[in-house]
C-alpha positions in Angstrom: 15.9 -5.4 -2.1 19.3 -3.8 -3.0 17.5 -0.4 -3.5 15.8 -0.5 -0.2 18.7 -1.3 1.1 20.9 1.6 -0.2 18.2 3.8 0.8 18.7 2.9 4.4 22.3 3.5 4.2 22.0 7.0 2.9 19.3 7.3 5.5 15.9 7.7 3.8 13.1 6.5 5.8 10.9 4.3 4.5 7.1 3.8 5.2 5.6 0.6 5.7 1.9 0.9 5.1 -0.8 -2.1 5.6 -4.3 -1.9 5.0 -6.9 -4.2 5.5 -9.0 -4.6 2.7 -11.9 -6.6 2.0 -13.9 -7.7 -0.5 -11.0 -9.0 -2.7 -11.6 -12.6 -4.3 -9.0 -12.9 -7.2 -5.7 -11.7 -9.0 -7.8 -9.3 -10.5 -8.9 -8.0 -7.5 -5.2 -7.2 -5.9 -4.2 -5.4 -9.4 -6.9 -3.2 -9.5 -5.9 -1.8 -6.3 -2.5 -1.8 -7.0 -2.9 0.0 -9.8 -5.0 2.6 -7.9 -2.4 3.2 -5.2 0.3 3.8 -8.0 -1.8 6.0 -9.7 -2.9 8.2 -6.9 0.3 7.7 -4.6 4.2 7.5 -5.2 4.9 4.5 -4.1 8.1 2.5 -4.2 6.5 -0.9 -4.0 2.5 -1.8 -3.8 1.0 -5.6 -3.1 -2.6 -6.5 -2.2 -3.3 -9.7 -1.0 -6.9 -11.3 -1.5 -6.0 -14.7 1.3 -4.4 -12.4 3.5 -7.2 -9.9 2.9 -4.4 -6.9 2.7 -2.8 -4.7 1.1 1.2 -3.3 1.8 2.6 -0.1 0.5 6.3 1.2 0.6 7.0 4.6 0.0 9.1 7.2 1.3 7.0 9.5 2.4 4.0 9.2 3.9 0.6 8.9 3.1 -2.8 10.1 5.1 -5.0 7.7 6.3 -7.9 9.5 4.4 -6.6 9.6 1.2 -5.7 5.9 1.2 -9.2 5.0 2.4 -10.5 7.2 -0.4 -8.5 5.6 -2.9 -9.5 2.0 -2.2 -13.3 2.8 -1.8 -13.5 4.1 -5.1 -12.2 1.0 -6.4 -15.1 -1.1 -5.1 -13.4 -2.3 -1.9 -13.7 -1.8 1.9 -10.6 -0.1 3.7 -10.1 -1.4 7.2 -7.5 -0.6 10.2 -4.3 0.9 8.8 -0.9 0.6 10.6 2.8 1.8 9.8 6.3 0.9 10.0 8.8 3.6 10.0 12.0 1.5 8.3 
């Protein structure tokens, strides 16, 4: 939280990405995405969520819409609607 919050005191933006995902059903399920999104993106901070069938990235600079969709569908799982936050 301290970093995020320094960042906005220098003022660098920060992206608030959420993706609805399905087809997660366990733990195992939310890392492997996570662990896709870091490895494709540069992320500050990835979580997927299987209950709330999402998944949240923070970064500072945007990423497309496509190449998140990509990303996820090569893991196995279904992208849905995408929104953003500018922070």
């Amino acid at each position: 939280m301290f970093i995020y919050s320094a960042l906005i005191m220098i003022g660098v933006n920060m992206y608030k990405i959420t993706v609805a995902v399905d087809g997660m059903v366990c733990g195992m399920c939310e890392a492997h995405i996570n662990e896709a999104i870091r490895k494709n993106f540069s992320v500050k901070k990835v979580k997927s969520s299987k209950r709330k069938k999402q998944t949240v990235i923070t970064c500072e600079d945007d990423i497309d819409d496509e190449a998140i969709r990509n990303v996820i569908n090569e893991t196995g799982y279904t992208p849905g609607e995408i929104s953003r936050e500018v922070k």
